[in-house]
PQR file with spaces between the fields and no chain letter, atoms N, CA, C, O and H, PARSE charges and radii, in Angstrom:
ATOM       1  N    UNK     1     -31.778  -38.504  -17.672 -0.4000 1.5000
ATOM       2  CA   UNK     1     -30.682  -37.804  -17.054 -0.0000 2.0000
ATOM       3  C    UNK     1     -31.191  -36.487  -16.476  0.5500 1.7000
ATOM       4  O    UNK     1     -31.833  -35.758  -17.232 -0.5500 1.4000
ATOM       5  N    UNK     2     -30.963  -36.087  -15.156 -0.4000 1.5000
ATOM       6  CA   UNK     2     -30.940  -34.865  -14.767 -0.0000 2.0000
ATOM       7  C    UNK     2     -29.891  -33.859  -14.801  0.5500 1.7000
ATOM       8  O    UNK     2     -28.801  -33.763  -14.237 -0.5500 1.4000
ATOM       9  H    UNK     2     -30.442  -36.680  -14.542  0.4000 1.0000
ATOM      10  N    UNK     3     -30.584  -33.084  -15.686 -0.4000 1.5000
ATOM      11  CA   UNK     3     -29.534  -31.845  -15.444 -0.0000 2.0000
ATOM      12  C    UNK     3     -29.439  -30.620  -14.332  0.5500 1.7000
ATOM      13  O    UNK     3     -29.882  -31.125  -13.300 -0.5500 1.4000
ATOM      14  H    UNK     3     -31.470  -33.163  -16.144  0.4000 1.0000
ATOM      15  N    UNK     4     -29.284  -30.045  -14.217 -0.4000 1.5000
ATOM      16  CA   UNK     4     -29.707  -28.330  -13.729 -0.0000 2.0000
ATOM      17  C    UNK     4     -29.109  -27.228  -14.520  0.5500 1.7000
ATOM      18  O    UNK     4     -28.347  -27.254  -15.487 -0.5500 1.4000
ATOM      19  H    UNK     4     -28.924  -29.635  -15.055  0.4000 1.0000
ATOM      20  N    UNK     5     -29.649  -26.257  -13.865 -0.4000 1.5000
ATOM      21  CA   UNK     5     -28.849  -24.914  -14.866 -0.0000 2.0000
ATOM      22  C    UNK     5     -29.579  -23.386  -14.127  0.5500 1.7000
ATOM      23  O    UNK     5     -30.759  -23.241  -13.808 -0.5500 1.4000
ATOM      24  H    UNK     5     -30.268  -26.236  -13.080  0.4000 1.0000
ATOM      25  N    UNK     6     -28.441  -22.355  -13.996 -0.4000 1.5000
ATOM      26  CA   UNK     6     -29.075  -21.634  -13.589 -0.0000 2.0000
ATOM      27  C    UNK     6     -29.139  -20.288  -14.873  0.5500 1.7000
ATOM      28  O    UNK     6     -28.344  -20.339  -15.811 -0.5500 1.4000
ATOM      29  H    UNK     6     -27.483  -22.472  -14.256  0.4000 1.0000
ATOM      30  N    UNK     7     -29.941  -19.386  -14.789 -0.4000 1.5000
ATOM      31  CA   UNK     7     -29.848  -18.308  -15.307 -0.0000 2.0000
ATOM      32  C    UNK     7     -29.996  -17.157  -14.770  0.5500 1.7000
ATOM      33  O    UNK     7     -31.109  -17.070  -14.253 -0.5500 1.4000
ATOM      34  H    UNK     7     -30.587  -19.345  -14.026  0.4000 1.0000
ATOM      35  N    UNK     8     -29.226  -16.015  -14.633 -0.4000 1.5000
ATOM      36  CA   UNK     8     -29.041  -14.635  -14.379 -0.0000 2.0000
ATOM      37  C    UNK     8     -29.563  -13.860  -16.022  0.5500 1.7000
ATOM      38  O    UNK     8     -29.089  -13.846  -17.157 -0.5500 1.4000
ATOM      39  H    UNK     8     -28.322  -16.086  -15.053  0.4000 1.0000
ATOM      40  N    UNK     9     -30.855  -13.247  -15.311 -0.4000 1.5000
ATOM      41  CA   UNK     9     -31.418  -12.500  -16.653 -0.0000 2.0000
ATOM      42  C    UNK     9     -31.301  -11.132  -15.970  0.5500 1.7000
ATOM      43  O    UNK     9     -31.492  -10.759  -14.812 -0.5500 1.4000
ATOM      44  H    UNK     9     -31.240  -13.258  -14.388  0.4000 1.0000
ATOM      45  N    UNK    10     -30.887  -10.464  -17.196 -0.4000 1.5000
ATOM      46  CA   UNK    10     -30.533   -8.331  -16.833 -0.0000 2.0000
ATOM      47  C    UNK    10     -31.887   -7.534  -16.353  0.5500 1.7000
ATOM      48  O    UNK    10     -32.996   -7.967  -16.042 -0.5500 1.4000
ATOM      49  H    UNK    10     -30.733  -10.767  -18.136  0.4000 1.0000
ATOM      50  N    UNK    11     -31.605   -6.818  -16.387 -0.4000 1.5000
ATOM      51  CA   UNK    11     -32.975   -5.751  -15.666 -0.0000 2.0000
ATOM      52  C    UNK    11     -33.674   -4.815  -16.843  0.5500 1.7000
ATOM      53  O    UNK    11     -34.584   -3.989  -16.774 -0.5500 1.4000
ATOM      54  H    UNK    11     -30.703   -6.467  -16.641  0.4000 1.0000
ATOM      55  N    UNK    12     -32.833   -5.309  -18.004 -0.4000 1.5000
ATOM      56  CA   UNK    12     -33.895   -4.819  -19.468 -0.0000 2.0000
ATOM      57  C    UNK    12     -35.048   -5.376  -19.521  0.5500 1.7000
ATOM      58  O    UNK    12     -35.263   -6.501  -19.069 -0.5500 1.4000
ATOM      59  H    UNK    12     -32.093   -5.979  -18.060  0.4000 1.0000
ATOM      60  N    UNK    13     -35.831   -4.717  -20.027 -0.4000 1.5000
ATOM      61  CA   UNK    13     -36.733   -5.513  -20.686 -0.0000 2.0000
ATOM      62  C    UNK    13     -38.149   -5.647  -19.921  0.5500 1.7000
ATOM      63  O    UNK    13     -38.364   -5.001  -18.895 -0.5500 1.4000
ATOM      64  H    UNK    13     -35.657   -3.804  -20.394  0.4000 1.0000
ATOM      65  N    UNK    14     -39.023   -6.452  -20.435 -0.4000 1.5000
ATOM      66  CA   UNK    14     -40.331   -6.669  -19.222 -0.0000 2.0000
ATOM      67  C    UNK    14     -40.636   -7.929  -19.147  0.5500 1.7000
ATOM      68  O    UNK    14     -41.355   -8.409  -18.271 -0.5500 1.4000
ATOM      69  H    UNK    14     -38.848   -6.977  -21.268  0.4000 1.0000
ATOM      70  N    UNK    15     -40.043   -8.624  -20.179 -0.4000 1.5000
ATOM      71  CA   UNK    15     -40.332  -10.424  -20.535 -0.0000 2.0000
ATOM      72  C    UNK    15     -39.320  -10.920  -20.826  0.5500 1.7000
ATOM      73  O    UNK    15     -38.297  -10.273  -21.050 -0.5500 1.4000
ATOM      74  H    UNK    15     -39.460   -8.233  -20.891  0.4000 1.0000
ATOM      75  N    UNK    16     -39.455  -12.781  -20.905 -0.4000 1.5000
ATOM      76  CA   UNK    16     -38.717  -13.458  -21.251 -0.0000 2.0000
ATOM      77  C    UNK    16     -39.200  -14.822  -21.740  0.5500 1.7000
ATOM      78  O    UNK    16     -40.161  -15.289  -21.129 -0.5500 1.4000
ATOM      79  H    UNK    16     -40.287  -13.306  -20.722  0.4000 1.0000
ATOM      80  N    UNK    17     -38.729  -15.474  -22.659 -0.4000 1.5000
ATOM      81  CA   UNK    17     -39.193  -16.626  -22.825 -0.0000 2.0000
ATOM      82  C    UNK    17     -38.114  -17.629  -22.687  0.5500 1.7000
ATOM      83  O    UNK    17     -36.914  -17.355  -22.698 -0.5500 1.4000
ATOM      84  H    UNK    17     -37.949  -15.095  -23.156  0.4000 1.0000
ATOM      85  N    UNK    18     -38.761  -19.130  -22.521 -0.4000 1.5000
ATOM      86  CA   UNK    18     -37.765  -20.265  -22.312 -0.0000 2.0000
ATOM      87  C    UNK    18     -38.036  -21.864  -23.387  0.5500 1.7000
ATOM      88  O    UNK    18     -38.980  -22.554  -23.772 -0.5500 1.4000
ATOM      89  H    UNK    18     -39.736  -19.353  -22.512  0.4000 1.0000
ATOM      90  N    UNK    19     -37.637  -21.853  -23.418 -0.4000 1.5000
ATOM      91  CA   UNK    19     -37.720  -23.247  -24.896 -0.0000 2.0000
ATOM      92  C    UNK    19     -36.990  -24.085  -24.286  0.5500 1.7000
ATOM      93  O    UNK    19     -35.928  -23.960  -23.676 -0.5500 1.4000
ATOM      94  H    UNK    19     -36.870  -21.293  -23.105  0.4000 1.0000
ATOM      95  N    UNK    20     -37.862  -25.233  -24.572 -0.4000 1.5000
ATOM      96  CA   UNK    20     -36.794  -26.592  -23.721 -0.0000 2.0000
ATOM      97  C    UNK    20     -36.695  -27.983  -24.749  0.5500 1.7000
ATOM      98  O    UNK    20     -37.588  -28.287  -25.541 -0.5500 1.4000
ATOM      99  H    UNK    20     -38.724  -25.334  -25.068  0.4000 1.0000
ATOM     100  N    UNK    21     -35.544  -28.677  -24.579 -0.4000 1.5000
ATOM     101  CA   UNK    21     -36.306  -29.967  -25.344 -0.0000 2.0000
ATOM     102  C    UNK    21     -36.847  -30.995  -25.165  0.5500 1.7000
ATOM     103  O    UNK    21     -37.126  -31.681  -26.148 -0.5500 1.4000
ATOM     104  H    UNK    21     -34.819  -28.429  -23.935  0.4000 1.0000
ATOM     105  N    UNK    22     -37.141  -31.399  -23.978 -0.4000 1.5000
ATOM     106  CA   UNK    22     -37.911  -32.147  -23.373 -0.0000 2.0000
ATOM     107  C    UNK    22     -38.826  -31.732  -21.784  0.5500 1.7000
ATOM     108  O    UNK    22     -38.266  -30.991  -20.977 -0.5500 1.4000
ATOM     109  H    UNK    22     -36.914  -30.842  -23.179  0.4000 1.0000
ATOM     110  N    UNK    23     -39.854  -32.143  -21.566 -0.4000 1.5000
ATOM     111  CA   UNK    23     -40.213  -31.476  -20.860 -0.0000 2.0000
ATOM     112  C    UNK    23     -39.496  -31.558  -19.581  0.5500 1.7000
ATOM     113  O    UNK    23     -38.752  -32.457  -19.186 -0.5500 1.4000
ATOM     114  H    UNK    23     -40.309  -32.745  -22.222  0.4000 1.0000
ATOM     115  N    UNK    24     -39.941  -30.170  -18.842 -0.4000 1.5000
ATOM     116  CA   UNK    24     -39.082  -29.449  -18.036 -0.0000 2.0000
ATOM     117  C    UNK    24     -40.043  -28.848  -17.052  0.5500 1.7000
ATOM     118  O    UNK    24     -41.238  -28.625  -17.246 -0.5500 1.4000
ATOM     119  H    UNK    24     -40.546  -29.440  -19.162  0.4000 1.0000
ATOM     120  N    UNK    25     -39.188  -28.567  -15.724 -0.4000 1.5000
ATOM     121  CA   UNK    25     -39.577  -27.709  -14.864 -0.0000 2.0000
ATOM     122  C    UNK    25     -38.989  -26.333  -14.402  0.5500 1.7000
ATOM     123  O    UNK    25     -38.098  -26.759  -13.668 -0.5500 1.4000
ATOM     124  H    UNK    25     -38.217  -28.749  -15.566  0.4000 1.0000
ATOM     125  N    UNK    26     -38.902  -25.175  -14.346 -0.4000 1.5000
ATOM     126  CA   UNK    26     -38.774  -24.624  -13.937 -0.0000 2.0000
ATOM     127  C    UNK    26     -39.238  -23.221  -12.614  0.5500 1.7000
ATOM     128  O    UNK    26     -40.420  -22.890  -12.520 -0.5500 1.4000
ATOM     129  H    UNK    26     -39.626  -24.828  -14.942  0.4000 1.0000
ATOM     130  N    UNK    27     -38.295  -22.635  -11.832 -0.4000 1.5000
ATOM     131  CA   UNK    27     -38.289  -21.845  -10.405 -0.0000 2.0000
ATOM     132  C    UNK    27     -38.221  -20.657  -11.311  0.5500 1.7000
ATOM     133  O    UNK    27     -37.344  -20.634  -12.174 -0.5500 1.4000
ATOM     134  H    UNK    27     -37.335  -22.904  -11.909  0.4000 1.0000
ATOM     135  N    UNK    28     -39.427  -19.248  -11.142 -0.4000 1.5000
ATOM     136  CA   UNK    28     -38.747  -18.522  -11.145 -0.0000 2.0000
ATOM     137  C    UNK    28     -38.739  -17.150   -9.798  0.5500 1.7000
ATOM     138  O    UNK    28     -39.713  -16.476   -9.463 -0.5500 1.4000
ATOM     139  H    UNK    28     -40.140  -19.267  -10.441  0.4000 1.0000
ATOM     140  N    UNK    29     -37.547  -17.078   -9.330 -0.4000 1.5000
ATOM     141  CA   UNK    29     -37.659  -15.672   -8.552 -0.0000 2.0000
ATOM     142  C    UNK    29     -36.788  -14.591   -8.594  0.5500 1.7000
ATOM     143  O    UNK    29     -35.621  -14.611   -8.987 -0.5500 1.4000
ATOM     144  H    UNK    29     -36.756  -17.626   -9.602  0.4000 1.0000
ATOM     145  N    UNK    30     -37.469  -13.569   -8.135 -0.4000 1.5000
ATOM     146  CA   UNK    30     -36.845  -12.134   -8.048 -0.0000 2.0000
ATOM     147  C    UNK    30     -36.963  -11.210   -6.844  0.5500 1.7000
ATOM     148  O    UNK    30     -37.745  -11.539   -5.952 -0.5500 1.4000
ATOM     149  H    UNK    30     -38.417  -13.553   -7.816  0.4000 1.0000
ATOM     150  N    UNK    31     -36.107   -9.837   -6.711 -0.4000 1.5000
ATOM     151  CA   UNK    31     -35.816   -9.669   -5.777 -0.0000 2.0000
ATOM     152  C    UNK    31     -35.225   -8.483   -6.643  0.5500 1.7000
ATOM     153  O    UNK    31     -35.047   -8.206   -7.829 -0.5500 1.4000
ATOM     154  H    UNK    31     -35.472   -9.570   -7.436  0.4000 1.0000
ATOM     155  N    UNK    32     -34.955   -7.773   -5.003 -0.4000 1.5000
ATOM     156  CA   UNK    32     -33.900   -6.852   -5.861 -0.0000 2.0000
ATOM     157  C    UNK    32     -32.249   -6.741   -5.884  0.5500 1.7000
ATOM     158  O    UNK    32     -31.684   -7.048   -4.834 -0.5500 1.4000
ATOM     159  H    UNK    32     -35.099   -7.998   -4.040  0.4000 1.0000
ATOM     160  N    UNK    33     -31.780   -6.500   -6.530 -0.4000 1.5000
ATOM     161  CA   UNK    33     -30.350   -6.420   -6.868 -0.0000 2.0000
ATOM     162  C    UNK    33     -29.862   -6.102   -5.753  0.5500 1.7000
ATOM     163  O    UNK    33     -30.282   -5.150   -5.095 -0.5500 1.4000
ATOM     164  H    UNK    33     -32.239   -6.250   -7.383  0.4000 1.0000
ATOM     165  N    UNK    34     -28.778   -6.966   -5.349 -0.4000 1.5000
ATOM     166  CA   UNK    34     -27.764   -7.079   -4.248 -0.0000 2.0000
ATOM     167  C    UNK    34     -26.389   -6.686   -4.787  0.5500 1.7000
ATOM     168  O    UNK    34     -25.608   -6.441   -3.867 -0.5500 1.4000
ATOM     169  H    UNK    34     -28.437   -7.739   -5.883  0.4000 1.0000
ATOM     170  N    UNK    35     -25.946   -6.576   -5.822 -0.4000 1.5000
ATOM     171  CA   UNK    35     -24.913   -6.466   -6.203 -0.0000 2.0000
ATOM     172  C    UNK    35     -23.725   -7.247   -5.891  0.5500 1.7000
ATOM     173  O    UNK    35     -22.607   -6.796   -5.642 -0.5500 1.4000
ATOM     174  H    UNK    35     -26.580   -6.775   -6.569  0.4000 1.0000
ATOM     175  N    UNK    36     -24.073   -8.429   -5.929 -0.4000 1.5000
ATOM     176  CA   UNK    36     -22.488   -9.391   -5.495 -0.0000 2.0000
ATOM     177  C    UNK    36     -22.383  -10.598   -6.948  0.5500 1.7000
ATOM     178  O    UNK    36     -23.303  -10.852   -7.725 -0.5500 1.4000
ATOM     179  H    UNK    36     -24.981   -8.796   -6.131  0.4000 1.0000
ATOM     180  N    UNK    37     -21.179  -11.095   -6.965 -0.4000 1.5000
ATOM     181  CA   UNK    37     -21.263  -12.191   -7.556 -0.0000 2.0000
ATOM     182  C    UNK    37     -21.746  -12.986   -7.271  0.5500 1.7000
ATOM     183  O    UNK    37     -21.858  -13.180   -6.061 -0.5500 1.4000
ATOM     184  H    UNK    37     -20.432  -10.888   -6.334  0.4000 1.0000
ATOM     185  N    UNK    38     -22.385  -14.026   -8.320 -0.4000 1.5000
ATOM     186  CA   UNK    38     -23.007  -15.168   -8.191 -0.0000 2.0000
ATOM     187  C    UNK    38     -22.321  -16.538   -8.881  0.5500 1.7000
ATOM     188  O    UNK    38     -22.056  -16.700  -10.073 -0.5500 1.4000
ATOM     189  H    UNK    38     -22.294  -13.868   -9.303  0.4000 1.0000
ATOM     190  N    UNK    39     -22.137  -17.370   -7.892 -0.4000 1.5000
ATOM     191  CA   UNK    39     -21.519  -18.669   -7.831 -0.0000 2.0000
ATOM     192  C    UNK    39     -22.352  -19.946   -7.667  0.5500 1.7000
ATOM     193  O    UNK    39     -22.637  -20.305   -6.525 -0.5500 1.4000
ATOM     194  H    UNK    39     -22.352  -17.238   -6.925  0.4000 1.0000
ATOM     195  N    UNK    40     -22.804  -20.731   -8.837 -0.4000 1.5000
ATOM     196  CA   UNK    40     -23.685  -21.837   -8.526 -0.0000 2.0000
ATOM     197  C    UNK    40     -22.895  -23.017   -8.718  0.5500 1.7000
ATOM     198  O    UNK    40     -21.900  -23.134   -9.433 -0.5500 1.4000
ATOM     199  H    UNK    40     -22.572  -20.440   -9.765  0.4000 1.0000
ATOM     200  N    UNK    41     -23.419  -23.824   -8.042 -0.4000 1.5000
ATOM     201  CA   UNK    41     -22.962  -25.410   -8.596 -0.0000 2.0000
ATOM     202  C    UNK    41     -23.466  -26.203   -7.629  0.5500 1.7000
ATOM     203  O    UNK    41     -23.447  -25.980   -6.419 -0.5500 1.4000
ATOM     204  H    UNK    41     -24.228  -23.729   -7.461  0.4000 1.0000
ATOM     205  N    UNK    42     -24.101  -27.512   -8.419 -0.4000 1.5000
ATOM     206  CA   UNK    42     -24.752  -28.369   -7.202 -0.0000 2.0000
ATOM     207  C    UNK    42     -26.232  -27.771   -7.252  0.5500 1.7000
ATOM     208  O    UNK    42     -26.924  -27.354   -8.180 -0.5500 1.4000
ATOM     209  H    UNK    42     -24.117  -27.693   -9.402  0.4000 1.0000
ATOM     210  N    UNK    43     -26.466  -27.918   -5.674 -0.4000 1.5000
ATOM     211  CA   UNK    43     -27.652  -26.947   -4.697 -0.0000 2.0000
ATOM     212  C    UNK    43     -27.418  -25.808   -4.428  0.5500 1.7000
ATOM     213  O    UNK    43     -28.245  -25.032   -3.949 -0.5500 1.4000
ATOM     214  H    UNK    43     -25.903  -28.256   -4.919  0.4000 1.0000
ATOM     215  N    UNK    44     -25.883  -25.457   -4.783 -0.4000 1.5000
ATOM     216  CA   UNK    44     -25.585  -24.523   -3.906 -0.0000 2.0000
ATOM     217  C    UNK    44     -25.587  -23.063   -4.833  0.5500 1.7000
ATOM     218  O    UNK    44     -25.290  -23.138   -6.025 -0.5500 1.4000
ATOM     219  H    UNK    44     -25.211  -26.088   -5.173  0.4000 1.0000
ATOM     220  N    UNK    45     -25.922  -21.793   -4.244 -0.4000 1.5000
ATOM     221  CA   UNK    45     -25.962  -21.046   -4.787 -0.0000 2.0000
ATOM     222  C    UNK    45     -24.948  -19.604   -4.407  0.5500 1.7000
ATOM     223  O    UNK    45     -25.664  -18.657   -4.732 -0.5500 1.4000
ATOM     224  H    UNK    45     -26.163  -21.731   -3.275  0.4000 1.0000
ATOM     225  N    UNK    46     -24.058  -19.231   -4.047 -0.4000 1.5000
ATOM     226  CA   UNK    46     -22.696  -18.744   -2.947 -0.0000 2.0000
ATOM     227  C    UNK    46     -22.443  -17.337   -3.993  0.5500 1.7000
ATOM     228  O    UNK    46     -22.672  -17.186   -5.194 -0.5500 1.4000
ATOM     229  H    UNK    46     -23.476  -20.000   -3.783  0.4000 1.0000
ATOM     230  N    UNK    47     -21.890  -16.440   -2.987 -0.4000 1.5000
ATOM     231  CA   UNK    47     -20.680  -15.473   -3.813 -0.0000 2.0000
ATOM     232  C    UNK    47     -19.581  -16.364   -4.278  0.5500 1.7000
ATOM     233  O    UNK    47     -19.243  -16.337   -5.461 -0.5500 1.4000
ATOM     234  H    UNK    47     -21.704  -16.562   -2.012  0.4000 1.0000
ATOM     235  N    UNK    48     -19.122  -16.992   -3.591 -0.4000 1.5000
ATOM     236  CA   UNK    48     -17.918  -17.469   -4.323 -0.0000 2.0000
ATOM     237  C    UNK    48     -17.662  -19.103   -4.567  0.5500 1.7000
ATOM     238  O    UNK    48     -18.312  -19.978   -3.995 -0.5500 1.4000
ATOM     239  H    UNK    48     -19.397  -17.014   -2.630  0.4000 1.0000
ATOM     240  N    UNK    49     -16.630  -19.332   -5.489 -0.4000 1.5000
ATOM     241  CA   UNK    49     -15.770  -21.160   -5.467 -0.0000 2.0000
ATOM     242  C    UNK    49     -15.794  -21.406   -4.354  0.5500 1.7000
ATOM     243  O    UNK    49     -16.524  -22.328   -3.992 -0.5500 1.4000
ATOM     244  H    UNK    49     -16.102  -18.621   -5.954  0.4000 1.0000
ATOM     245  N    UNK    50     -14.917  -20.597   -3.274 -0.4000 1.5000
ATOM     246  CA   UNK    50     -14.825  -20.697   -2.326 -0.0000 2.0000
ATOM     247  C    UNK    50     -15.720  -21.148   -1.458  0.5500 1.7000
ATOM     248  O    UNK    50     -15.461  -22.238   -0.947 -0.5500 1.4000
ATOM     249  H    UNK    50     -14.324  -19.847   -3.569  0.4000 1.0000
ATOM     250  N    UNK    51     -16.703  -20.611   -1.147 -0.4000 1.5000
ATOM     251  CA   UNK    51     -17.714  -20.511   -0.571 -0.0000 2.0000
ATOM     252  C    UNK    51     -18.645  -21.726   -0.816  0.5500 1.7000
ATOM     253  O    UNK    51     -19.337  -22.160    0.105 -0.5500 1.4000
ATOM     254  H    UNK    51     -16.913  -19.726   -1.562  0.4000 1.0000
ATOM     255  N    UNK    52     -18.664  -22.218   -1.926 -0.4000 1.5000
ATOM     256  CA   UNK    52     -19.395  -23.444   -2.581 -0.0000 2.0000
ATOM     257  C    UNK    52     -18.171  -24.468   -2.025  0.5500 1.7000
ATOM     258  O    UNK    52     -18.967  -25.311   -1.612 -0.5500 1.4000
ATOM     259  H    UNK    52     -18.102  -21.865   -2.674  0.4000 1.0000
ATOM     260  N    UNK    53     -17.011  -24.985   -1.732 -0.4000 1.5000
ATOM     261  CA   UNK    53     -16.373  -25.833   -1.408 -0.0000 2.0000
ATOM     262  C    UNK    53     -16.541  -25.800    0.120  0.5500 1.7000
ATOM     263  O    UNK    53     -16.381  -26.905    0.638 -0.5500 1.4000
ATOM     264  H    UNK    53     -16.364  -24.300   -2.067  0.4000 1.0000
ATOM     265  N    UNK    54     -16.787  -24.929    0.850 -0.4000 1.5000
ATOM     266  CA   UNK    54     -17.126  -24.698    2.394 -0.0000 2.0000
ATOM     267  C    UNK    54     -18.714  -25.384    2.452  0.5500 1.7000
ATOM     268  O    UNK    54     -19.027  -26.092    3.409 -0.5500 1.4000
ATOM     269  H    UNK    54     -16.917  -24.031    0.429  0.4000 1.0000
ATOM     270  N    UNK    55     -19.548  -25.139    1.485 -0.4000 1.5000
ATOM     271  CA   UNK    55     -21.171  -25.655    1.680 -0.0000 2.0000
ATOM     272  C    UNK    55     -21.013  -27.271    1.407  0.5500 1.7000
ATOM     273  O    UNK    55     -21.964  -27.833    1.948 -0.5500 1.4000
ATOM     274  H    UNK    55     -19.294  -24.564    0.707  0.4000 1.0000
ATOM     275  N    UNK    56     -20.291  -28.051    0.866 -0.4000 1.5000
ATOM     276  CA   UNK    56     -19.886  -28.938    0.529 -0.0000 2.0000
ATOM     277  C    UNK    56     -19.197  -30.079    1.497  0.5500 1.7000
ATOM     278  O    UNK    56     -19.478  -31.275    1.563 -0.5500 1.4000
ATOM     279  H    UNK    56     -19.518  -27.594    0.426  0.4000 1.0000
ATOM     280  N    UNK    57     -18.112  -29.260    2.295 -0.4000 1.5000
ATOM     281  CA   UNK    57     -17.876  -29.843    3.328 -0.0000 2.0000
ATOM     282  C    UNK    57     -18.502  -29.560    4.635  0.5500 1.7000
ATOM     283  O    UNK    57     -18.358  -30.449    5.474 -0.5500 1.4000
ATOM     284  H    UNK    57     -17.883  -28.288    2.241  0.4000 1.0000
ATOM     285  N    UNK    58     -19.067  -28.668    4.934 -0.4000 1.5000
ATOM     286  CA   UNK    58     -20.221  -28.389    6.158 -0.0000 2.0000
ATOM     287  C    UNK    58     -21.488  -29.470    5.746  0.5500 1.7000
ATOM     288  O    UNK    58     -21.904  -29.960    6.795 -0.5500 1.4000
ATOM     289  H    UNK    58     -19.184  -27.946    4.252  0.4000 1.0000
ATOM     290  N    UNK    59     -22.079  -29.890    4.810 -0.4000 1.5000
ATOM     291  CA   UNK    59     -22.955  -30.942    4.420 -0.0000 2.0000
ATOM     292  C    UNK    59     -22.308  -32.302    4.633  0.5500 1.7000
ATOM     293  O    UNK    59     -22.976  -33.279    4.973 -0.5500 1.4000
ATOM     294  H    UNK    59     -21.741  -29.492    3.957  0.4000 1.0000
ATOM     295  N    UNK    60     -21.153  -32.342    4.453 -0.4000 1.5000
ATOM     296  CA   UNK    60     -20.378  -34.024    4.556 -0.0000 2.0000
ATOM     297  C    UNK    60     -20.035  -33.958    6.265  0.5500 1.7000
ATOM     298  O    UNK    60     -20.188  -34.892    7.052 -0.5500 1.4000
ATOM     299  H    UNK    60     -20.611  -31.548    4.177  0.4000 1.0000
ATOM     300  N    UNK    61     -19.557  -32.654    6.570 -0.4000 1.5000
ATOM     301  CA   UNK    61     -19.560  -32.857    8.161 -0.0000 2.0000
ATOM     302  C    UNK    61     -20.926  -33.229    9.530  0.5500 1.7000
ATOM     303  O    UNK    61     -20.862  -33.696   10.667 -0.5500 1.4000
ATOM     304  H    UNK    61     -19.432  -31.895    5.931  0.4000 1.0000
ATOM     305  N    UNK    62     -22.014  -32.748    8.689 -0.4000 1.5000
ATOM     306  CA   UNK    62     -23.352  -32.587    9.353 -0.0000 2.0000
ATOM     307  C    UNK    62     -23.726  -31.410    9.777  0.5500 1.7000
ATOM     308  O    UNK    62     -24.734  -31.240   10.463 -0.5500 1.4000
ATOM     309  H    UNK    62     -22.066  -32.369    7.765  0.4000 1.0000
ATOM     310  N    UNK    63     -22.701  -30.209    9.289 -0.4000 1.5000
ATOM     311  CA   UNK    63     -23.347  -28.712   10.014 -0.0000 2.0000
ATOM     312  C    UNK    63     -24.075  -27.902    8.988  0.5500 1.7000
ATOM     313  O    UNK    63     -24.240  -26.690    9.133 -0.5500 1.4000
ATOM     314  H    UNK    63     -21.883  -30.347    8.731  0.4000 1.0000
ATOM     315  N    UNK    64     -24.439  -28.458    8.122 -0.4000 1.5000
ATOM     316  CA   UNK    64     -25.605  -28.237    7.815 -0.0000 2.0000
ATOM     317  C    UNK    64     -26.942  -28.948    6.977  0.5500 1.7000
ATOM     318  O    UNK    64     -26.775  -29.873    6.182 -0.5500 1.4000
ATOM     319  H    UNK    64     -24.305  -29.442    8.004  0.4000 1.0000
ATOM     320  N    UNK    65     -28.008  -28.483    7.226 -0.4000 1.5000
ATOM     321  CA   UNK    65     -29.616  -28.839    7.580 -0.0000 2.0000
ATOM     322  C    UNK    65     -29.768  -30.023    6.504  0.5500 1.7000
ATOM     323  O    UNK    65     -30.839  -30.621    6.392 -0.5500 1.4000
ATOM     324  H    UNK    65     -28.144  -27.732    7.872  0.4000 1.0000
């Protein structure tokens, strides 16, 4: 079974560790703080619900890549 999952980690600290139970892959990147909400689900990664139901139907329409 595939899962996904995202994580938002704080700006404490200098490390982090990750424990999995079967093997796994993980992305990691950074950047600097934009200050907006973050909305995942799917592929999609959006400020908003909203915004993730618009990426959803722009993909079923063909307008986007």
């Amino acid at each position: 079974m595939t899962e996904h999952g995202l994580a938002v980690l704080s700006q404490r600290g200098a490390g982090f560790s990750v424990y999995t139970l079967e093997p796994s892959h993980g992305l990691v990147l950074s950047g600097q703080r934009i200050d907006e909400p973050i909305n995942g689900h799917g592929p999609f990664v959006i400020n908003t619900y909203e915004e993730i139901i618009q990426a959803y139907e722009d993909v079923k329409a063909g307008r986007l890549g």
